[in-house]
N, CA, C and O atoms as a Tinker XYZ file with bonds, in Angstrom:
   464  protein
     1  N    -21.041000   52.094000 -128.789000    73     2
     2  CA   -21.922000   53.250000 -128.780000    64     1     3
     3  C    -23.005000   53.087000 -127.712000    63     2     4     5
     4  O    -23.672000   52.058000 -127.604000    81     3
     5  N    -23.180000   54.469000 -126.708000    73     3     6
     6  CA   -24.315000   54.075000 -125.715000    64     5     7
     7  C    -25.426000   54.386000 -126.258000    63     6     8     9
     8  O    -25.543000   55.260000 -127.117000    81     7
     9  N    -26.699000   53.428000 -125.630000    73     7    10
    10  CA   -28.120000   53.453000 -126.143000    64     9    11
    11  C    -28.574000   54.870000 -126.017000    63    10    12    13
    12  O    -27.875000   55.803000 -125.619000    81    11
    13  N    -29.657000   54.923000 -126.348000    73    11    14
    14  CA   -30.135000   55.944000 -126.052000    64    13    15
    15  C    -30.735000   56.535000 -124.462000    63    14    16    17
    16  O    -30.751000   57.677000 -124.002000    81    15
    17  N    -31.239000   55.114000 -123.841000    73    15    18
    18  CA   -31.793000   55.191000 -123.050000    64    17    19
    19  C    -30.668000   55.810000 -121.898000    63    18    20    21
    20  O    -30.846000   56.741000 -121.112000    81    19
    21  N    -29.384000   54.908000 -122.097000    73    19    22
    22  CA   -27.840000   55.164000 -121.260000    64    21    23
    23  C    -27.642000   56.993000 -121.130000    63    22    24    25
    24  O    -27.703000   57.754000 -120.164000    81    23
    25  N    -27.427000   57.175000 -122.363000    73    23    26
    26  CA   -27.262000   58.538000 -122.923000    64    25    27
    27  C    -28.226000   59.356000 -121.603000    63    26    28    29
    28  O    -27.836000   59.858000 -120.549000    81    27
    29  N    -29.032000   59.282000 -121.943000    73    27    30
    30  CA   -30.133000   59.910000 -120.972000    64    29    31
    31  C    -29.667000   60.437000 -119.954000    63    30    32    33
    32  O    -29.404000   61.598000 -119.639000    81    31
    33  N    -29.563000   59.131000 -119.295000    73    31    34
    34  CA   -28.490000   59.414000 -117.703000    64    33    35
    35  C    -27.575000   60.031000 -117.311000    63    34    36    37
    36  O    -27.547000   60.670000 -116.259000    81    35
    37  N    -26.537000   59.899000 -118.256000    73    35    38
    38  CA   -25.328000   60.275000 -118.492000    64    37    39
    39  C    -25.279000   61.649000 -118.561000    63    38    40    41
    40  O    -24.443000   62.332000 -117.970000    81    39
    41  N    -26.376000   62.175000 -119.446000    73    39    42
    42  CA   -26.247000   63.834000 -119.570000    64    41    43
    43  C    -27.067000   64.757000 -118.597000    63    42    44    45
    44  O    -27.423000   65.931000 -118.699000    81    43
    45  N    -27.204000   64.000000 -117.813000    73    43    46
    46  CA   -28.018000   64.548000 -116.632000    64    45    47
    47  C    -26.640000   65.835000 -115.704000    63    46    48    49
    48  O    -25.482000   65.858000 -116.123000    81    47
    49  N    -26.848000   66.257000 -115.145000    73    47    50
    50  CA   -26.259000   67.371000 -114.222000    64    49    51
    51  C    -25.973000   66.507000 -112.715000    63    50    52    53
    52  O    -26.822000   65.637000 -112.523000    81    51
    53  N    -25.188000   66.591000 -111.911000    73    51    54
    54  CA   -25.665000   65.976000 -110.964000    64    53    55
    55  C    -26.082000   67.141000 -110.050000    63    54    56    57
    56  O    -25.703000   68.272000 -110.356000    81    55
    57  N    -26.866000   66.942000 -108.905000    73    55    58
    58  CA   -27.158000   65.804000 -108.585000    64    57    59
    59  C    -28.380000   64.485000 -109.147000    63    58    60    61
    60  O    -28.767000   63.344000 -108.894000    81    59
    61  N    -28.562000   65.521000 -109.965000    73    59    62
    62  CA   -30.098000   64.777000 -110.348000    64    61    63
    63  C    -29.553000   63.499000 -111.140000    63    62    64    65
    64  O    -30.128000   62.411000 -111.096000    81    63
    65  N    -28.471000   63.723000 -111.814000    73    63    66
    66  CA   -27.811000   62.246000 -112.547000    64    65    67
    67  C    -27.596000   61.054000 -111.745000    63    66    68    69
    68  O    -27.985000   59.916000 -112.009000    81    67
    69  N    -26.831000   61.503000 -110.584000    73    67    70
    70  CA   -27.086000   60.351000 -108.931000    64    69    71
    71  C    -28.473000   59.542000 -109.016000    63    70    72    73
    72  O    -28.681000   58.354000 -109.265000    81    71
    73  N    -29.519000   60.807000 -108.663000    73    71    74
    74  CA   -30.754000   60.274000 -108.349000    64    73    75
    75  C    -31.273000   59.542000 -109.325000    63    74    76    77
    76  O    -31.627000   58.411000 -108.991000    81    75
    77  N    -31.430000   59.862000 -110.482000    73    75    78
    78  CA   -32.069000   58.931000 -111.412000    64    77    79
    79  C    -31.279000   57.786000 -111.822000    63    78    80    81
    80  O    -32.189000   57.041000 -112.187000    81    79
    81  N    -30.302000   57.194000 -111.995000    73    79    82
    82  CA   -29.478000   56.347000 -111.889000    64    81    83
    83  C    -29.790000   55.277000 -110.709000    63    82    84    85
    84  O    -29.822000   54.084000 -111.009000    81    83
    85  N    -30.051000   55.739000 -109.205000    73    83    86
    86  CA   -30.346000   55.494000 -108.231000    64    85    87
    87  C    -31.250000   54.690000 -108.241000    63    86    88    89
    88  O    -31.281000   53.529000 -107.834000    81    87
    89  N    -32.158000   55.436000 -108.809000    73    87    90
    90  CA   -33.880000   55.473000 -108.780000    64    89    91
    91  C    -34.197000   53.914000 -110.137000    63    90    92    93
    92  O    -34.865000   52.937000 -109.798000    81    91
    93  N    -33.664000   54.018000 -111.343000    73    91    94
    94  CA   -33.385000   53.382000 -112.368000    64    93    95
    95  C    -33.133000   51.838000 -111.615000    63    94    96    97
    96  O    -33.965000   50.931000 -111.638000    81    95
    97  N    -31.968000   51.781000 -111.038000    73    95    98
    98  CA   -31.382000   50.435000 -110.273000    64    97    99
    99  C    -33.013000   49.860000 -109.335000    63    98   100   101
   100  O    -33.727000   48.884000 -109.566000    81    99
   101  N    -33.136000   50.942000 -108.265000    73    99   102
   102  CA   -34.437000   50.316000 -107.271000    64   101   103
   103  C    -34.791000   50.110000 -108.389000    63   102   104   105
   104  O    -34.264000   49.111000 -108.878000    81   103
   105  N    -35.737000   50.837000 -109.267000    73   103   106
   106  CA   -37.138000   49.977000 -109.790000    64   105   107
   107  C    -36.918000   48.623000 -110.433000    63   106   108   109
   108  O    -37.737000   47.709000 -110.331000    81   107
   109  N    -35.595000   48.517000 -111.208000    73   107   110
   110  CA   -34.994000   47.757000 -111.665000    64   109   111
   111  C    -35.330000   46.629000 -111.069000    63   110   112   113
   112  O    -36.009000   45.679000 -111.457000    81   111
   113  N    -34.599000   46.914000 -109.768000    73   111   114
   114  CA   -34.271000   45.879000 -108.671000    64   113   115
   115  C    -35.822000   45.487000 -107.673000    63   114   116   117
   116  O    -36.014000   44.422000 -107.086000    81   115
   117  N    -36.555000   46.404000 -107.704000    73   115   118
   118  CA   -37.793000   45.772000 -106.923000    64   117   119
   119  C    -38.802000   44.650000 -107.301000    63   118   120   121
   120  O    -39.467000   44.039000 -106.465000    81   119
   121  N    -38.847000   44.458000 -108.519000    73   119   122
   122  CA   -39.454000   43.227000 -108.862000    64   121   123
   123  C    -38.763000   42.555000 -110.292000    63   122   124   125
   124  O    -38.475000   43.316000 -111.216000    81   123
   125  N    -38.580000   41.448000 -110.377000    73   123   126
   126  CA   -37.947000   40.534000 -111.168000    64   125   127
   127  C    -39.197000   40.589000 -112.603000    63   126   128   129
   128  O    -39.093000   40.063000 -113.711000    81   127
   129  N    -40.195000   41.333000 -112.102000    73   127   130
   130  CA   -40.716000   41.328000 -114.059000    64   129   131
   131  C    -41.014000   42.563000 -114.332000    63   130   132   133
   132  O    -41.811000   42.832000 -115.230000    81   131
   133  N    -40.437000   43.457000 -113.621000    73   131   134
   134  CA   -39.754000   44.906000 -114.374000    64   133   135
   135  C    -38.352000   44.808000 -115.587000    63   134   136   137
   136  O    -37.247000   44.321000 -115.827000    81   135
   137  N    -39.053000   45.379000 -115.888000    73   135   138
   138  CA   -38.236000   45.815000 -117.358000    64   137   139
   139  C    -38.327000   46.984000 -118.135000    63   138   140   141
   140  O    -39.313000   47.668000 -118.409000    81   139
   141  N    -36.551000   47.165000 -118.601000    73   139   142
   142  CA   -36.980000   49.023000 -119.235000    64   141   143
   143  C    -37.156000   48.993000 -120.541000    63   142   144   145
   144  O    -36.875000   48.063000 -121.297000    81   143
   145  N    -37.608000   49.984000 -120.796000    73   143   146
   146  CA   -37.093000   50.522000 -122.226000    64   145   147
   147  C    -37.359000   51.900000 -122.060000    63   146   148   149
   148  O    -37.626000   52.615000 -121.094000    81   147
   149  N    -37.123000   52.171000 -123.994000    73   147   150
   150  CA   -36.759000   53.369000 -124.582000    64   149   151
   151  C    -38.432000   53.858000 -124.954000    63   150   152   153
   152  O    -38.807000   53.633000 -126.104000    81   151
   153  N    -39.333000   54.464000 -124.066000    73   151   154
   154  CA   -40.438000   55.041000 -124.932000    64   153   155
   155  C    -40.586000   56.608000 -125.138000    63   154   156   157
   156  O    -40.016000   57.239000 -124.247000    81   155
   157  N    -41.185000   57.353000 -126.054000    73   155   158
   158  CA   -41.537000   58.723000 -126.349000    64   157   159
   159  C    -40.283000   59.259000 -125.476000    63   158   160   161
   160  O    -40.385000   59.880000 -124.418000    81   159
   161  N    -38.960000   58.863000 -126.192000    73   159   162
   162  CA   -37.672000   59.480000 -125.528000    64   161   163
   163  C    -37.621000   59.485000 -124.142000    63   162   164   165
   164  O    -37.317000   60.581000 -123.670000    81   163
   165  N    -37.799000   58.711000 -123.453000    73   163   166
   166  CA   -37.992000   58.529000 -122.049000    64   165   167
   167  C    -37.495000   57.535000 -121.673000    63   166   168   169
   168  O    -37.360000   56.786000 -122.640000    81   167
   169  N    -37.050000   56.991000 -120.564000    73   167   170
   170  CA   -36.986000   56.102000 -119.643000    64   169   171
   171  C    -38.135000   55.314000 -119.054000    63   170   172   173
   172  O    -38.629000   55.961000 -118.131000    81   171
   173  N    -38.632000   54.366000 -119.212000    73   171   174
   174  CA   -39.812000   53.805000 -119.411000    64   173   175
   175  C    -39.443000   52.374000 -118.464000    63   174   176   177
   176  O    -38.434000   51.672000 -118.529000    81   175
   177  N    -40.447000   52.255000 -117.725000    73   175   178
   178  CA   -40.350000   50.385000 -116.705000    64   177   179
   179  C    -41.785000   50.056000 -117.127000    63   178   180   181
   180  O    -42.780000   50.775000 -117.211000    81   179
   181  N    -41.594000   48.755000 -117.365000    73   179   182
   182  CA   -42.711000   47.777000 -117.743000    64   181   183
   183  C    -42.973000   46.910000 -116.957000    63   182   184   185
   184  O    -42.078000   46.443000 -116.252000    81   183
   185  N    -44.368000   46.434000 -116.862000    73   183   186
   186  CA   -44.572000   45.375000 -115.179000    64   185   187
   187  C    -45.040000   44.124000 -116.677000    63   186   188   189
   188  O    -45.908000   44.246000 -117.540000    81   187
   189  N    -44.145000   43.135000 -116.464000    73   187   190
   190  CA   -45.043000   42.066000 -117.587000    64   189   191
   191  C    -45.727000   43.149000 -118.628000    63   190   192   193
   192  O    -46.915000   43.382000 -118.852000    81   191
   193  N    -44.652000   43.662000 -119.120000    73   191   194
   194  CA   -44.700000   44.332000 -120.321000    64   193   195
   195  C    -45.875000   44.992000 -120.840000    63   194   196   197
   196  O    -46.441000   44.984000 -121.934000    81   195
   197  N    -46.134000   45.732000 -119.415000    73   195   198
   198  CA   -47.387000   46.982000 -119.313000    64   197   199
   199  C    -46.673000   48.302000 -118.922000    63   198   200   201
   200  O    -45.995000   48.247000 -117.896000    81   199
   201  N    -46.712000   49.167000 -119.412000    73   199   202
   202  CA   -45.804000   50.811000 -118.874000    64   201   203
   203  C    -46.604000   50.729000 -117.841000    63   202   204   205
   204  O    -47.831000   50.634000 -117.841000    81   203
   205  N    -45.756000   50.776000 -116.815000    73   203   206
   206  CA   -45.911000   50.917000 -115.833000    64   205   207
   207  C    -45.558000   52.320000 -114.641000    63   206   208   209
   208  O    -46.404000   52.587000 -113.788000    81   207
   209  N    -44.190000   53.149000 -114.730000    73   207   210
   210  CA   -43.724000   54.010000 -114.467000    64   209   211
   211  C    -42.685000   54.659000 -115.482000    63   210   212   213
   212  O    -42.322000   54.030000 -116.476000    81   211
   213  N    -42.199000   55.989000 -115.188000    73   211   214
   214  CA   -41.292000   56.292000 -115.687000    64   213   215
   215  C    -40.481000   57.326000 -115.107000    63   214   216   217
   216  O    -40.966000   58.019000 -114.213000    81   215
   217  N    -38.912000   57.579000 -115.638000    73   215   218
   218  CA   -38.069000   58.853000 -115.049000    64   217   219
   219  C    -38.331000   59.654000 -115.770000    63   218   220   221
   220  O    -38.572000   59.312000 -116.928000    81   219
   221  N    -38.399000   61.129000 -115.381000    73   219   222
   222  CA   -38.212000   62.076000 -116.224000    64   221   223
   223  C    -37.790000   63.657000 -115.354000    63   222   224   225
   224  O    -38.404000   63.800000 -114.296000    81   223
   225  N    -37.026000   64.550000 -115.653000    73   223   226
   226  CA   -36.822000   65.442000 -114.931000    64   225   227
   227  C    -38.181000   66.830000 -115.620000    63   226   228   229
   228  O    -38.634000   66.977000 -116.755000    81   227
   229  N    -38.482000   67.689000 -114.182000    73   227   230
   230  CA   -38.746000   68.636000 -114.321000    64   229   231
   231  C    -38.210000   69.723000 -115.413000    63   230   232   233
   232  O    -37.161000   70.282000 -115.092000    81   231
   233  N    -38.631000   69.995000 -116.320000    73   231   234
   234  CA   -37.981000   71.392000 -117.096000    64   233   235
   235  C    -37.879000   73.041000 -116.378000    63   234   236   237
   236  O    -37.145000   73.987000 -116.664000    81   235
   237  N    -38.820000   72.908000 -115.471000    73   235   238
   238  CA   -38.462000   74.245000 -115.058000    64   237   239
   239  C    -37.864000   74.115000 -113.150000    63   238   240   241
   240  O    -37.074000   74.870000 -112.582000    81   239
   241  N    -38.496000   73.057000 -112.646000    73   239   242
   242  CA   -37.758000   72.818000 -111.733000    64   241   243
   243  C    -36.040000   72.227000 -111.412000    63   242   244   245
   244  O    -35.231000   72.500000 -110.525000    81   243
   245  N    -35.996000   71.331000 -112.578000    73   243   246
   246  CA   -35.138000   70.645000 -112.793000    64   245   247
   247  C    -34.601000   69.831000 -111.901000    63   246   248   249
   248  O    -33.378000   69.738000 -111.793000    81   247
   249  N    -35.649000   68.973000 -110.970000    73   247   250
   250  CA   -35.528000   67.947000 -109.999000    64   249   251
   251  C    -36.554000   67.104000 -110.844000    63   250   252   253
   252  O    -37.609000   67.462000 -111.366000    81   251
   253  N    -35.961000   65.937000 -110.825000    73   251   254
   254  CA   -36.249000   64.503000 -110.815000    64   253   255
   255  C    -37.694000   64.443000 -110.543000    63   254   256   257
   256  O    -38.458000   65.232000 -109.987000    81   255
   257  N    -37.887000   63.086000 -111.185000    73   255   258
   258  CA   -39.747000   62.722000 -111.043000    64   257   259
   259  C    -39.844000   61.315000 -111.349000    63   258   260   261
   260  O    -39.130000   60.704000 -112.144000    81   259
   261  N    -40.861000   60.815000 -110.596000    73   259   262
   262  CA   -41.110000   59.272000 -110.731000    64   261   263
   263  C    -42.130000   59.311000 -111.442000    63   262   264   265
   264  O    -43.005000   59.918000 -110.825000    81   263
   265  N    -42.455000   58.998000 -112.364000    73   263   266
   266  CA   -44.044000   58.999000 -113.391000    64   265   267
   267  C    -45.049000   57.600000 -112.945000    63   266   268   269
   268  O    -44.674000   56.453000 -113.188000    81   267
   269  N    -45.993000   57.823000 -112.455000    73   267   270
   270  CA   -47.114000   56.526000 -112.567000    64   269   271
   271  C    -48.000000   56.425000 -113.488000    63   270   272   273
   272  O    -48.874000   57.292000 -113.463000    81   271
   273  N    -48.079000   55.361000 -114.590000    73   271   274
   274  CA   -48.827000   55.558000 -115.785000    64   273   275
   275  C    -50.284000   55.290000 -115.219000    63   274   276   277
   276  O    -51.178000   55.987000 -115.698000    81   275
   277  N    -50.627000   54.342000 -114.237000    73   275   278
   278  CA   -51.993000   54.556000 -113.817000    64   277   279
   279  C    -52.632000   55.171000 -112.626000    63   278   280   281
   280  O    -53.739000   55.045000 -112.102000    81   279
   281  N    -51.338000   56.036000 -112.312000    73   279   282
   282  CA   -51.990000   57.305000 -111.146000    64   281   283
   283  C    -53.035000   57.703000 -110.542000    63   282   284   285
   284  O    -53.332000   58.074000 -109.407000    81   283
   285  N    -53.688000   57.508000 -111.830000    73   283   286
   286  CA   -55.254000   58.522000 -111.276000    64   285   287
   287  C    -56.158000   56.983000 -110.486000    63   286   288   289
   288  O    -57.262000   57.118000 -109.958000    81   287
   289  N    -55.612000   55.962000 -110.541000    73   287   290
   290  CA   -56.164000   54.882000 -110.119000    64   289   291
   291  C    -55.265000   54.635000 -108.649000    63   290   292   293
   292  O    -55.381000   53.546000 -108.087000    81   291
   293  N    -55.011000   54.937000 -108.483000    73   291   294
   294  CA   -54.814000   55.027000 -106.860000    64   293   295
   295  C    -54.220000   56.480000 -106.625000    63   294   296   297
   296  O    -53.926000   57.419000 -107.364000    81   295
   297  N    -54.169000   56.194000 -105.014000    73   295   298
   298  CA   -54.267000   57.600000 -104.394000    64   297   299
   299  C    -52.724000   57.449000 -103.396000    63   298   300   301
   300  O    -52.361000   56.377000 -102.912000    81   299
   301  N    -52.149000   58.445000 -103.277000    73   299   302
   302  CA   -51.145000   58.637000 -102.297000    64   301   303
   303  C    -50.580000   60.002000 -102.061000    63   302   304   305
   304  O    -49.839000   60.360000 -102.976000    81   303
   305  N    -50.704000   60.742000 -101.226000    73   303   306
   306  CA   -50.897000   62.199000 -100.835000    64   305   307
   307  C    -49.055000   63.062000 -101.405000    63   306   308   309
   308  O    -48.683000   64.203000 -101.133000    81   307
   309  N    -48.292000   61.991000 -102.214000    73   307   310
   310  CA   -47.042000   62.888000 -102.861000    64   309   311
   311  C    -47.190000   62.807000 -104.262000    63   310   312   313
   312  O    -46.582000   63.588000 -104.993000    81   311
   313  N    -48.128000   61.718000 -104.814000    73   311   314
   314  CA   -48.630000   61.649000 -106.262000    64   313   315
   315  C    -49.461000   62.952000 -106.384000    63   314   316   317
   316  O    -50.428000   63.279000 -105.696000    81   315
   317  N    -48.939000   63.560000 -107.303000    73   315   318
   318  CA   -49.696000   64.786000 -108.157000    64   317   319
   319  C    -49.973000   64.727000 -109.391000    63   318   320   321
   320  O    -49.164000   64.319000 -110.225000    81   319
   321  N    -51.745000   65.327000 -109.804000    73   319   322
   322  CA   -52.198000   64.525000 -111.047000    64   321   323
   323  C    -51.497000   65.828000 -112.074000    63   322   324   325
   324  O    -51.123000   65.733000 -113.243000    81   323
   325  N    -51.485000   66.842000 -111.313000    73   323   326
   326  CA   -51.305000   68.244000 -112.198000    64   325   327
   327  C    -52.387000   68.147000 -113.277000    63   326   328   329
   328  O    -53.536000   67.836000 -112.963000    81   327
   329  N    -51.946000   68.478000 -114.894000    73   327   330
   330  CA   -53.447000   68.689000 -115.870000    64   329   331
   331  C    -53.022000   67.143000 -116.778000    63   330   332   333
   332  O    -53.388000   67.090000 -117.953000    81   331
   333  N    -52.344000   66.071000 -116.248000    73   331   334
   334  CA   -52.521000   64.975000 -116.958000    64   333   335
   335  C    -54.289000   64.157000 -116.267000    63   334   336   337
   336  O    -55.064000   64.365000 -115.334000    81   335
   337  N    -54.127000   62.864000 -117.851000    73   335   338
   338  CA   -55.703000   62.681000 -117.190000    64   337   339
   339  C    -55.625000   61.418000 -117.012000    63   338   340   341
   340  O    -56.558000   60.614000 -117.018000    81   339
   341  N    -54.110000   61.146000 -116.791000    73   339   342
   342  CA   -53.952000   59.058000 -116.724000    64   341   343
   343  C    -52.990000   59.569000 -115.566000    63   342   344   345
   344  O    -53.497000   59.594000 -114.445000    81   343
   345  N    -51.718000   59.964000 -115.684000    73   343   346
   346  CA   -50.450000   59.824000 -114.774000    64   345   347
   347  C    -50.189000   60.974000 -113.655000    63   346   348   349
   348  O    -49.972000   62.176000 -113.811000    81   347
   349  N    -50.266000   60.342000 -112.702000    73   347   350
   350  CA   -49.068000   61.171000 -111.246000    64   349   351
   351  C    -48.199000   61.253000 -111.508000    63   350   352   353
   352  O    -47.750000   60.690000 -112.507000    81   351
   353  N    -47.478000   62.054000 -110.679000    73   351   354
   354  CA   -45.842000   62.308000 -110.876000    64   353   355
   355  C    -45.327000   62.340000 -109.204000    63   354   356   357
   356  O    -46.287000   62.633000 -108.491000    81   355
   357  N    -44.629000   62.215000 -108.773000    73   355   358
   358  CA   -44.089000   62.143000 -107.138000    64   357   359
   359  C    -42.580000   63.053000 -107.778000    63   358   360   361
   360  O    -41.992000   62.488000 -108.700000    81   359
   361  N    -42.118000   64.146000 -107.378000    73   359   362
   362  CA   -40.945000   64.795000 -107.408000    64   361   363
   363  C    -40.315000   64.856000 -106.159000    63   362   364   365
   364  O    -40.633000   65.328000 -105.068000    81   363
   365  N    -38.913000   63.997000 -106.786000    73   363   366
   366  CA   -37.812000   63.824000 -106.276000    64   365   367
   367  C    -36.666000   64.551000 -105.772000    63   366   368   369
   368  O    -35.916000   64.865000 -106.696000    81   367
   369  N    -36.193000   64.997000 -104.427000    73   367   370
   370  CA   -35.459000   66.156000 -104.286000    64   369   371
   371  C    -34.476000   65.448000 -104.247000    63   370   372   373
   372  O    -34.413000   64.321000 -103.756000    81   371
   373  N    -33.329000   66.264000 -104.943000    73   371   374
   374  CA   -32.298000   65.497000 -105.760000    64   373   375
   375  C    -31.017000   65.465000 -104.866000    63   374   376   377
   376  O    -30.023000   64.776000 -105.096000    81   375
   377  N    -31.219000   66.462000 -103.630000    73   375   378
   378  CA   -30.273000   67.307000 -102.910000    64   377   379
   379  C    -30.504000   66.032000 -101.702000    63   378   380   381
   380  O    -29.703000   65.821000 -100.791000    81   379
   381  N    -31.673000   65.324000 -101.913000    73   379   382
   382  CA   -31.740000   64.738000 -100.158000    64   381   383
   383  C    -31.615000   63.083000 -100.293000    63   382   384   385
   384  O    -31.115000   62.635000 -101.325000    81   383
   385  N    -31.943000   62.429000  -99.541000    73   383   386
   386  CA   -31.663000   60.918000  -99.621000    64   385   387
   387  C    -33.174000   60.246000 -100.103000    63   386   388   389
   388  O    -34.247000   60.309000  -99.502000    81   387
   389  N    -32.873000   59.614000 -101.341000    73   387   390
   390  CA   -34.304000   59.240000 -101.790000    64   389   391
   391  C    -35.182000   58.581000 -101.093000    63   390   392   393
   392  O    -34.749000   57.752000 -100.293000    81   391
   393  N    -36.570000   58.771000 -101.214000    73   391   394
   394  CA   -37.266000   58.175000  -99.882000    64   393   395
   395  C    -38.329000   56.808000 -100.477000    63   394   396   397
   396  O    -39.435000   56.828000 -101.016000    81   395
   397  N    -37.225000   55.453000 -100.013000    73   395   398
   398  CA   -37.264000   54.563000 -100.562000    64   397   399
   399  C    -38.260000   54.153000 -100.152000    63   398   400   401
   400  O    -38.899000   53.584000 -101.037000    81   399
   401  N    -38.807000   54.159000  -99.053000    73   399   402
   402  CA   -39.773000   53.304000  -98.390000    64   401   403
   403  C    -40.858000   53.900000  -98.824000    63   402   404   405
   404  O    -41.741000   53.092000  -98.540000    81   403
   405  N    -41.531000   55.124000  -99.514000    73   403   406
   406  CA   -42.412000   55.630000 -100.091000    64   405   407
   407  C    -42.378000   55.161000 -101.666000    63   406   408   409
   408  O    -43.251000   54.370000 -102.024000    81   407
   409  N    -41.694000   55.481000 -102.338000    73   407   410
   410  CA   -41.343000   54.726000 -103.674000    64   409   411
   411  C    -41.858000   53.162000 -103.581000    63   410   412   413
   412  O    -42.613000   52.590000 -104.367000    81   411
   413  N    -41.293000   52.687000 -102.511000    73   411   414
   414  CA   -41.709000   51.387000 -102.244000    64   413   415
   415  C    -43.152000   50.566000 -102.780000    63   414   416   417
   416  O    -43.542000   49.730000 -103.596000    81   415
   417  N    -43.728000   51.683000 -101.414000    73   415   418
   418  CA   -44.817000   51.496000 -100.994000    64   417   419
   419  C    -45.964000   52.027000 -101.973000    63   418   420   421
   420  O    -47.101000   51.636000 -101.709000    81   419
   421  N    -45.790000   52.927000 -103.143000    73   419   422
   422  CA   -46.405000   53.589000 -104.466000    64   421   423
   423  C    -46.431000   52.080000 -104.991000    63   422   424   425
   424  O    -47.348000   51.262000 -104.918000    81   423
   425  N    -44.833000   51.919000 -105.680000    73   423   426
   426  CA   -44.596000   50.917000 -106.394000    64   425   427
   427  C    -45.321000   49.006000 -105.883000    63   426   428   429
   428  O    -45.600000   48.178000 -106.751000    81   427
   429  N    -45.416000   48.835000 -104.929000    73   427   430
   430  CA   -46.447000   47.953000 -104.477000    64   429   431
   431  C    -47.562000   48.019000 -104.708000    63   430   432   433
   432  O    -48.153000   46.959000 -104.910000    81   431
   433  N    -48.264000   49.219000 -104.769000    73   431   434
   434  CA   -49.324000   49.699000 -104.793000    64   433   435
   435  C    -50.083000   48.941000 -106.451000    63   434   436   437
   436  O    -50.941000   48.109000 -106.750000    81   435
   437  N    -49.132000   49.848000 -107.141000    73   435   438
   438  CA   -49.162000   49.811000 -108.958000    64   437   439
   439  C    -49.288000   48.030000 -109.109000    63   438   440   441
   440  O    -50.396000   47.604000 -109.433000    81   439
   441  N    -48.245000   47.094000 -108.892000    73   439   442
   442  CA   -48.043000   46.226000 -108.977000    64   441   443
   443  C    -49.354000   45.277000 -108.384000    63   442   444   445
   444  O    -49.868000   44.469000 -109.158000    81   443
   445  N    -49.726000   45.373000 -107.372000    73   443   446
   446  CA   -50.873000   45.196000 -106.829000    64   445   447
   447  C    -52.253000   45.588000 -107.835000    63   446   448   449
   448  O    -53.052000   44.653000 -107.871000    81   447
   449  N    -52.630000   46.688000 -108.577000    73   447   450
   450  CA   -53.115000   46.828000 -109.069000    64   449   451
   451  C    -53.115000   46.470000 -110.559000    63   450   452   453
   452  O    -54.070000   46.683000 -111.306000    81   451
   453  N    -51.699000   45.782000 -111.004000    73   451   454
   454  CA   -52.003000   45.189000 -112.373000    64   453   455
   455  C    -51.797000   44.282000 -112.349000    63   454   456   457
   456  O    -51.318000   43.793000 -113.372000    81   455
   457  N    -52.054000   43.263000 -110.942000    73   455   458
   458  CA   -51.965000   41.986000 -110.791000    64   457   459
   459  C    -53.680000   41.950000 -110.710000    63   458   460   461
   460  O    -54.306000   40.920000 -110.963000    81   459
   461  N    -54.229000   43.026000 -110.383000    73   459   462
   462  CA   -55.897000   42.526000 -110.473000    64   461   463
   463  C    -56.616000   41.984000 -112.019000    63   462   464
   464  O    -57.796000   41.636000 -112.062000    81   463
């Protein structure tokens, strides 16, 4: 039986199922004390077991989104706070080639900041 978290993915549409799958592996893969889980039905990465980011798709756009749980603590001109009062969101166009070196460079950012 697949987890829940699996499930997730799986019932995605593509292209957006590509991308988050995609997206899932990098964060996965960018630092060795990332780790996922299952939170508030979500897709959830932990830095040394702090929420750190998350996937989640748009409901009315229905493109992909990278979530930063401490957003409002740094700045980067594709992070949008919208009416949250902790997390950015960076939306992902699902149609184009993900733009790793920005993801990157967010995700350094975060990591950097909960290493302070």
């Amino acid at each position: 039986m697949l987890r829940e978290i699996d499930q997730f993915f799986l019932n995605q549409d593509e292209p957006t199922k590509s991308c988050l799958l995609y997206l899932r592996e990098f964060i996965l893969d960018f630092d060795d004390n990332i780790t996922e889980a299952w939170k508030y039905k979500m897709p959830f990465y932990c830095y040394n077991g702090r929420m750190f980011c998350y996937l989640w798709v748009n409901k009315k756009t229905l493109q992909p989104y990278l979530g930063i749980v401490e957003g409002r603590r740094i700045e980067h001109p594709l992070l949008v706070m919208e009416k949250r009062s902790r997390m950015k969101t960076m939306t992902i166009n699902a149609n184009q080639d993900v733009p790793v070196e920005t993801i990157s460079l967010i995700l350094k950012t975060v990591i950097d900041l909960y290493a302070k």
